[in-house]
C-alpha positions, 0 to 999 in steps of 0.5 A, a space after each residue: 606615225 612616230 609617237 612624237 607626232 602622234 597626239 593621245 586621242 587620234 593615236 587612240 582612234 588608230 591604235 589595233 585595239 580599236 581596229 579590232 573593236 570595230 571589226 567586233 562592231 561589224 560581225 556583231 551587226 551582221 550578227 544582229 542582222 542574220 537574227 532578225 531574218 531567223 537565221 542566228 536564234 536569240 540565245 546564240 545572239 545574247 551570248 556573241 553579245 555579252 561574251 565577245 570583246 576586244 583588250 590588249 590581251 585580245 590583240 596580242 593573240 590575234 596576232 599570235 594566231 596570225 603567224 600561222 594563218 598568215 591572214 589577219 581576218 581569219 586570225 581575228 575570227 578564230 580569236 573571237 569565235 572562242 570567246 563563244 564556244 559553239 556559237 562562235 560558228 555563227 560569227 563571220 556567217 557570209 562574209 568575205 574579209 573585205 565586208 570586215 575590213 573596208 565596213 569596219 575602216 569607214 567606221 574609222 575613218 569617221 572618228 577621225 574625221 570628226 576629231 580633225 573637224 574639231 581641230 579645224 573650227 579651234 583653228 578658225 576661232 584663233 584665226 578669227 580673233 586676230 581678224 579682228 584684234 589686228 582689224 587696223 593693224 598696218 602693214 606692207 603688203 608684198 607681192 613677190 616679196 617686195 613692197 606692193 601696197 598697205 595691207 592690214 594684218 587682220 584682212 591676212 586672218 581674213 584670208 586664212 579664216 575663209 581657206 581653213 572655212 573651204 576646207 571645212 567643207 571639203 573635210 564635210 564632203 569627204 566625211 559624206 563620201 567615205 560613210 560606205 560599206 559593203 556586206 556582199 560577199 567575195 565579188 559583191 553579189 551576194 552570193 552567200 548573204 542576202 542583200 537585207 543582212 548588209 542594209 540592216 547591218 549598215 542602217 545599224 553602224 551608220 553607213 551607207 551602202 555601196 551600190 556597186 561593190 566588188 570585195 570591197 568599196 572602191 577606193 576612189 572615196 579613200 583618194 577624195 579623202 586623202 587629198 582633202 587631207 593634203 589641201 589642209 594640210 598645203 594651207 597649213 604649210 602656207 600660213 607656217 611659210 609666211 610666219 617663218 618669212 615674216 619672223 626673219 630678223 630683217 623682217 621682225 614682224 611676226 614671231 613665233 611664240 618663244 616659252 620661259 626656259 625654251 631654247 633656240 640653238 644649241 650652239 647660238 643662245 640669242 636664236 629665237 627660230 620659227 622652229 615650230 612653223 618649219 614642222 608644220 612645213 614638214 609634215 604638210 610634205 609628209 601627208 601631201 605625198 601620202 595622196 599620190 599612193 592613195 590615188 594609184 590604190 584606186 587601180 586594182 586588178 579585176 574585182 579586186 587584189 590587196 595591193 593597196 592593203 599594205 599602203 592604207 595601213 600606212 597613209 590612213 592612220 599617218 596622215 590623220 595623225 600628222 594632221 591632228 598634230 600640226 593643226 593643233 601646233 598651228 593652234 598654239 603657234 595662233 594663240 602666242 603669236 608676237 605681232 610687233 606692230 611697229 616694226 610694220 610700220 617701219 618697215 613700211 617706210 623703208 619703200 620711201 612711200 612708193 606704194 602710192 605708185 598706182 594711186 599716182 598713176 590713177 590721178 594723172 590718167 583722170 587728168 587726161 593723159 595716156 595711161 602708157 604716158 602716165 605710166 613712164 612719168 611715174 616710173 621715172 619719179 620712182 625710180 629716182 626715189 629708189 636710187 636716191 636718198 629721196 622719198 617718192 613724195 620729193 621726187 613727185 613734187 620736183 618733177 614738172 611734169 607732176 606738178 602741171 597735174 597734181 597738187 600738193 594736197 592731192 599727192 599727200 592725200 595718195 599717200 595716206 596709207 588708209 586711202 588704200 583700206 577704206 574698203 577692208 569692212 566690204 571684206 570682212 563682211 564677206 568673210 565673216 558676214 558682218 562688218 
């Protein structure tokens, strides 16, 4: 991912020095395994120990050597089996690259699960506090873009809070899913390393093991992940959509926030555009498409080839940092958001109170007529409310067929906007579980 998008601490986890530092991690613990089964003696262990190690300088030599070795495994071994001298024939001892690579990236993987986890409860917090500051905030709520029936703002954050909460699980699901290794060698039998090297190596980093490796672990778990990763990222770009839908000037309801000394157009010094939202939708395309060749990597040739080496090396690293970016822009775009009220209101008005159209419907059929019957008497009001300078209350009360079922009072009362929210604390109580 380009350094614009790439946030310090996930660039971190991603960056070649801690790619090579979790390798390190990896033949160190099989180091310690080998030892504890009599195979490595215990000075040759302390001195892999101390003198082993992995900077900048490190990476620029592993890279050096990988111009002639044309492997990356291979370089970074010989790197590091120098920093020992003699004992560095130990390192690497029964080991196939996969064991290093595939161990080393759940380690990875995990870090940035973790960070992501975080963004995601700040996200919620956010989401949650305007939940509840916006509890009895009126609006439109619209079907098809169009005017349906009062909503609330709040009971909005309340469906945003209890998506990012399912994807919170699922991230937890993934996380548990990824946490395999392998130390079985070339084709994961074991061939030339004990089964006891990988458990203890494993129960050490913290790992799993995979029952049925081949060189690698499989990469059905990689594509569970990634496409956990697109479904928030998809909510993510449902949340921007509907700020950038409700930010449109004939709209007004919902803004971005806009900074001192921010501008908005180079050409156009009034625009002030949801240009932070249109990221988010961006980037959502960016990781999204990332799962479709994490799927066609768990298709490999016989026990294994490297065709999905080269597409991991891409889609893992971009799609963790485009995600930790956008969630935490979302966060900002959360905690500065305009809600103008008033235009809500506003723009309430501008259906003629026609939202009450199902209210009135419900009233004649209690009153004994056919619901297909009820239902034109009501369309016809409507439609002459839309076509007209009245509003649905007028026409409802010029229409004789109406008035022969329905006073004065009882449309009023169909019409209070609050009839249609009396039952919003049911709904906070089943998202945040109290009312």
């Amino acid at each position: 991912m380009i350094e614009r998008y790439t946030r310090k601490e996930m660039g971190q986890i991603w960056s070649e020095v801690n790619k090579f530092k979790k390798w390190l991690d990896v033949e160190i613990a099989v180091c310690r395994a080998w030892n504890k089964l009599g195979q490595i003696p215990d000075d040759a262990l302390k001195k892999i120990e101390e003198k082993t190690y992995v900077d900048e300088e490190v990476v620029e030599r592993i890279k050096e050597k990988e111009k002639v070795f044309k492997h990356d495994v291979l370089a970074f071994v010989s790197v590091i089996a120098e920093q020992v001298g003699e004992e560095g024939r130990y390192i690497h001892m029964g080991l196939t690259s996969s064991d290093v690579v595939d161990t080393a990236l759940a380690l990875l993987i995990r870090e940035a699960i973790d960070l992501i986890l975080k963004d995601i409860e700040k996200v919620m917090e956010e989401i949650k506090r305007l939940a509840f500051e916006h509890r009895d905030t009126l609006m439109m709520g619209r079907t098809h873009g169009v005017h349906a029936e009062p909503y609330t703002f709040g009971l909005k954050m309340c469906v945003w809070y209890d998506e990012m909460r399912r994807h919170k699980e699922r991230l937890l699901q993934a996380r548990e899913n990824i946490l395999y290794g392998k130390i079985s060698g070339a084709v994961g039998t074991y061939s030339n390393i004990p089964p006891e090297v990988e458990k203890l190596a494993l129960e050490e980093l913290g790992l799993k093991i995979e029952p049925a490796s081949t060189q690698i672990v499989h990469r059905d778990r990689h594509a569970h992940l990634l496409t956990t990763l697109s479904l928030i990222a998809s909510s993510l770009e449902k949340f921007a959509t509907e700020i950038r839908h409700l930010q449109r000037t004939e709209v007004l309801e919902v803004l971005e926030p806009f900074t001192k000394g921010q501008r908005g157009s180079s050409a156009m010094p009034h625009k002030k555009n949801p240009i932070h939202s249109e990221r988010i939708c961006g980037l959502a395309r960016v990781i999204r498409a990332n799962s479709i060749p994490a799927m066609e990597d768990i298709v490999l040739w016989h026990e294994r080839d490297i065709s999905h080496s080269s597409v991991e090396r891409v889609i893992l690293p971009d799609s963790f940092i485009a995600l930790d970016y956008i969630l935490n822009l979302f966060h900002e775009i959360l905690k500065g958001l305009v809600v103008n009220k008033e235009r809500m209101r506003k723009n309430m008005e501008l259906s003629k109170g026609l939202y009450a159209s199902s209210k009135i419907l419900i009233l004649l059929t209690k009153k004994g007529l056919s619901r297909d019957y009820a239902y034109d008497i009501v369309q016809r009001c409507a439609m002459r409310a839309w076509e007209s300078d009245k509003t649905f209350k007028e026409t409802l009360l010029e229409d004789q067929e109406v008035r022969k079922y329905l006073t004065e009072e009882e449309i009023e009362k169909a019409l209070d906007p609050w009839e249609f929210l009396k039952n919003r604390d049911y709904v906070y109580k089943k998202v945040f579980g109290s009312s």
